[in-house]
C-alpha positions as CSV (number, residue, x, y, z in Angstrom):
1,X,-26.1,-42.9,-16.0
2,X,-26.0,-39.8,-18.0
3,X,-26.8,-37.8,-14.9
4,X,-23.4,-39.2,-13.3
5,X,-20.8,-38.6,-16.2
6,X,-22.1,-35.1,-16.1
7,X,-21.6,-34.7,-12.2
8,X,-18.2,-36.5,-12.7
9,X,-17.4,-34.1,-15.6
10,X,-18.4,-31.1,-13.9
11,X,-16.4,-31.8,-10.6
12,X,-13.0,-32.6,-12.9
13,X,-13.8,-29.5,-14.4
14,X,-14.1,-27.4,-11.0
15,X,-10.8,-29.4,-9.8
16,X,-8.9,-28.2,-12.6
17,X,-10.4,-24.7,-12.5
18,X,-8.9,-24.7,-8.4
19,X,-5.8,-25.5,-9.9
20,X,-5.6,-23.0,-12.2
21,X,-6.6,-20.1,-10.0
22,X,-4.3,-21.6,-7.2
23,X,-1.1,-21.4,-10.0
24,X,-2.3,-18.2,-11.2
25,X,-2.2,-16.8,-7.1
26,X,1.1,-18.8,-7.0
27,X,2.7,-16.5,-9.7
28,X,1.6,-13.6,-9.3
29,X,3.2,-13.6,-5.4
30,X,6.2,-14.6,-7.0
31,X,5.5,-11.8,-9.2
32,X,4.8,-9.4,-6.8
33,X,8.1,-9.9,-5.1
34,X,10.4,-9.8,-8.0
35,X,8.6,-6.6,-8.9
36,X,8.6,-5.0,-5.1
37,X,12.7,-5.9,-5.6
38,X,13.3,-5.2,-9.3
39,X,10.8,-2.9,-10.6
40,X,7.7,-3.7,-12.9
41,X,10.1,-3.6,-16.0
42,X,12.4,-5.8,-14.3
43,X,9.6,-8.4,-14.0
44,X,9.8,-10.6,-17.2
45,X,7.7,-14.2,-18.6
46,X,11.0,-16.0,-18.6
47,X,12.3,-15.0,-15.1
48,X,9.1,-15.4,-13.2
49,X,9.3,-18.8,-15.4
50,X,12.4,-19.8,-14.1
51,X,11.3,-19.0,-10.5
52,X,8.0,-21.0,-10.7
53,X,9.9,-24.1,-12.8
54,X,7.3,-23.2,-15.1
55,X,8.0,-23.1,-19.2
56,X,7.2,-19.6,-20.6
57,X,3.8,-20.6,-22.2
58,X,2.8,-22.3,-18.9
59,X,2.7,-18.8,-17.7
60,X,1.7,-17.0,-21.1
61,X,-1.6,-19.4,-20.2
62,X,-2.6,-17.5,-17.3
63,X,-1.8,-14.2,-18.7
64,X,-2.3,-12.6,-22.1
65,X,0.4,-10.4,-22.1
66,X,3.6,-9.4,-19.9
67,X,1.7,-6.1,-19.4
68,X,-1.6,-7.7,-18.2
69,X,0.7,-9.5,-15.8
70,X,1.8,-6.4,-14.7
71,X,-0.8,-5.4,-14.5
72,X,-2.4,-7.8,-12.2
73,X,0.6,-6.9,-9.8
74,X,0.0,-3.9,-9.5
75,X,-3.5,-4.8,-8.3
76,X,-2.4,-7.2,-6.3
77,X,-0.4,-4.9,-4.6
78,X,-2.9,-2.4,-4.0
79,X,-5.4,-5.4,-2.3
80,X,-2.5,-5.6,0.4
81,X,-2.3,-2.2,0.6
82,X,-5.8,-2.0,1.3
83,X,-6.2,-4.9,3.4
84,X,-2.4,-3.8,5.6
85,X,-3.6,0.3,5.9
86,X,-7.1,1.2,4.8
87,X,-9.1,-1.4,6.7
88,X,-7.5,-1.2,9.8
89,X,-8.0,2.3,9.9
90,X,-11.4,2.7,9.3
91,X,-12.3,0.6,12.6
92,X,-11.4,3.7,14.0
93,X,-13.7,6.2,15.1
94,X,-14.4,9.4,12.1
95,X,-12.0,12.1,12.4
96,X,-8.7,12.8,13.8
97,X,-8.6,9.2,15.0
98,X,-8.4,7.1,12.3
99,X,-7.0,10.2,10.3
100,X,-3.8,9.6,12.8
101,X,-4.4,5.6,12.0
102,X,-4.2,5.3,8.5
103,X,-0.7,7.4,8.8
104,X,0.6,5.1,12.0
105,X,-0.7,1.4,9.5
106,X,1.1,3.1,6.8
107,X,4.2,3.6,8.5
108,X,4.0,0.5,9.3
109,X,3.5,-0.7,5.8
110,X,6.7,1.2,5.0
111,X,8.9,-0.1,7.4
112,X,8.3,-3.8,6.6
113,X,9.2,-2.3,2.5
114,X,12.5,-1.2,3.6
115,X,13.9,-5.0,2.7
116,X,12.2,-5.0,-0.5
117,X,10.5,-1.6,-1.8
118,X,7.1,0.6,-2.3
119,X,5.5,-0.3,-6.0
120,X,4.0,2.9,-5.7
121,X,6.8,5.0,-4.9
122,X,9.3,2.6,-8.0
123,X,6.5,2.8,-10.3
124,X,6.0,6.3,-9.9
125,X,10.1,6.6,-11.0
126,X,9.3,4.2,-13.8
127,X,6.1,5.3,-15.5
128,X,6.2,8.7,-14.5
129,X,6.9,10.0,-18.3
130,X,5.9,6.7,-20.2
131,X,2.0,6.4,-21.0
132,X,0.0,3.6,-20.8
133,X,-2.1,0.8,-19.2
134,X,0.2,0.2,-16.3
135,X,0.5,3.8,-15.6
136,X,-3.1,4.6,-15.5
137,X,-3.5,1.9,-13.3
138,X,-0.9,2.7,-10.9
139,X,-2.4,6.5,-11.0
140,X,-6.0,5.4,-10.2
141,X,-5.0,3.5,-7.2
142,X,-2.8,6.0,-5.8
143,X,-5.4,8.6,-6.5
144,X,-7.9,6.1,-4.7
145,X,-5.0,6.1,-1.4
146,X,-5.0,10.1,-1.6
147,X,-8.8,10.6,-2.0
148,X,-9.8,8.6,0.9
149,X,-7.1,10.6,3.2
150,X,-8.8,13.3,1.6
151,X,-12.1,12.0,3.2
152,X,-10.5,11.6,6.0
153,X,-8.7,14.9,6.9
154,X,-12.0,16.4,5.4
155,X,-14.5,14.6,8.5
156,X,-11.7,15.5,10.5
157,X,-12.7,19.4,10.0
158,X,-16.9,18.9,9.9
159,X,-16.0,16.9,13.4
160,X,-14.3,19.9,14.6
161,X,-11.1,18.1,15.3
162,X,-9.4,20.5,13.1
163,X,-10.1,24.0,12.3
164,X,-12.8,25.3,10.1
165,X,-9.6,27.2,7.8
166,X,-7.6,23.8,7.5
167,X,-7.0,22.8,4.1
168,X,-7.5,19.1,3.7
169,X,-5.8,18.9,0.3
170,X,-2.3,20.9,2.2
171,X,-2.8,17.9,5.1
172,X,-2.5,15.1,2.4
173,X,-0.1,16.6,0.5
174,X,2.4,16.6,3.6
175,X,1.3,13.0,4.8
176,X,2.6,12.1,1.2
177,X,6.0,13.8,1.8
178,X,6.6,12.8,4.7
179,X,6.4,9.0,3.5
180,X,8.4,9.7,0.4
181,X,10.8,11.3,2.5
182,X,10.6,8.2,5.4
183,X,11.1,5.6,2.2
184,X,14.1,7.5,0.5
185,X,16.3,8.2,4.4
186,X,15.1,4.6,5.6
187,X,15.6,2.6,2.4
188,X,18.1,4.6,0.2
189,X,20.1,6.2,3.0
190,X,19.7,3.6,5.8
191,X,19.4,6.5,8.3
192,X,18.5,4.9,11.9
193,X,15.5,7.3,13.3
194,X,13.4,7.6,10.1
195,X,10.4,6.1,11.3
196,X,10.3,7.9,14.4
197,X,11.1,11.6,12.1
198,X,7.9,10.7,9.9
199,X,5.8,10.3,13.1
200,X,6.9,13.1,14.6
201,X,6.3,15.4,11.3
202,X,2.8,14.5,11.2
203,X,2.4,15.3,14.6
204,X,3.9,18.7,14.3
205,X,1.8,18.4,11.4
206,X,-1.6,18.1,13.6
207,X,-0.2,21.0,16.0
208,X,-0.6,23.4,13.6
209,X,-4.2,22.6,12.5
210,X,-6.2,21.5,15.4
211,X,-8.8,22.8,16.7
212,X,-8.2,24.0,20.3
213,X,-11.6,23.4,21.4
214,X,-11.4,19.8,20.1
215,X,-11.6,16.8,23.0
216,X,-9.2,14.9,21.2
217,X,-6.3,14.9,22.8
218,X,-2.7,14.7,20.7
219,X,-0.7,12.1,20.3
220,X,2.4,11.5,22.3
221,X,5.3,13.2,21.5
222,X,7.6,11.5,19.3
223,X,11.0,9.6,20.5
224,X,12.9,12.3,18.4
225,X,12.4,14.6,21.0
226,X,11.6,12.8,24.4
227,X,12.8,9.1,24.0
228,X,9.1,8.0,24.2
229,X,8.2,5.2,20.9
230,X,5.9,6.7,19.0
231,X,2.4,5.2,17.6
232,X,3.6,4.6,14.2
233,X,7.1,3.0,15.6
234,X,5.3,0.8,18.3
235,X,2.9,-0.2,15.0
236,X,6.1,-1.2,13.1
237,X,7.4,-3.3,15.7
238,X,4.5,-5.6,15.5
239,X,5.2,-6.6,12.3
């Protein structure tokens, strides 16, 4: 007898514990989307209350703090950033391939933000000069994005696909701004053509740096020049 009221316990304890985790998923989406549209500081207990018909403790209980809720946004952004650009890409083969595939997925990734926004890109505006957890944690995961195309560009050159003198660090550095520069004409300026300006950036990009002797063969040229979609356009498109 005693053996049942425990099992009965326990399995009203693991019911509840699913329905915890499954409101805690439930606002931190909610989360994520008010923060995508308004900013981290934009996202407050009693809005994300309102949009869950939750009471303000109801969602105090499942977070310690506004900033750990934040917090957990931002990682939870950074998990579909991974799982959107990052896996994808490393299904490619080493080198210039998945190099060129982790720019085309996060084009991609970019284009389906222009309706709603980067946290990456907003939170660098809003935490740029303001210390503290949320800005270390938005730093570590955009240094983790940077340091694995830094991986990247790097096998790129020990596979020969780019030349010996290429500076993998310069090749980042451009990827980056040509993204900020595809979020900011795209988003801010609604200029038609953006997508297709970043991809064909990066491949002028390439030109300069690979290594003649390579087999791999470069990309298509870019609609900006010969009406032909590009890889990371044809990759928005499927969204």
């Amino acid at each position: 007898m005693e053996t049942k009221v425990a099992s009965n316990s326990t399995g009203v304890a693991q019911k509840f514990m699913r329905k915890g985790e499954l409101t805690r998923a439930a606002i931190l989406d909610v989360a994520l989307d008010l923060a995508a549209r308004d900013g981290l500081e934009g996202l407050t207990i009693g809005l994300l209350a309102d949009k869950m018909n939750m009471s303000k403790s109801g969602v105090f209980a499942h977070f310690g703090s506004r900033e750990d809720l934040q917090i957990e946004v931002v990682k939870l952004y950074h998990h579909h950033f991974e799982q959107e650009v990052f896996y994808p890409s490393v299904k490619e083969p080493r080198g210039l391939p998945r190099l060129e595939a982790m720019f085309a997925h996060w084009v991609k990734r970019v284009s389906v933000e222009i309706a709603s926004g980067c946290i990456y890109i907003s939170g660098a505006v809003e935490y740029d000069d303001r210390p503290g957890a949320i800005r270390e944690e938005l730093v570590r995961m955009v240094q983790a994005w940077q340091e694995a195309l830094l991986r990247c560009a790097q096998q790129a050159i020990d596979m020969r696909h780019l030349r010996a003198d290429t500076d993998p660090q310069q090749i980042v550095y451009e990827m980056y701004g040509l993204i900020l520069a595809l979020h900011h004409d795209a988003r801010f300026i609604k200029r038609p053509g953006s997508v297709d300006r970043a991809q064909f950036g990066f491949e002028r990009l390439l030109e300069v740096y690979r290594n003649s002797q390579s087999d791999t063969k470069p990309a298509a040229k870019s609609a900006v020049n010969q009406n032909q979609p590009s890889a990371a356009k044809k990759a928005a498109q499927t969204v």
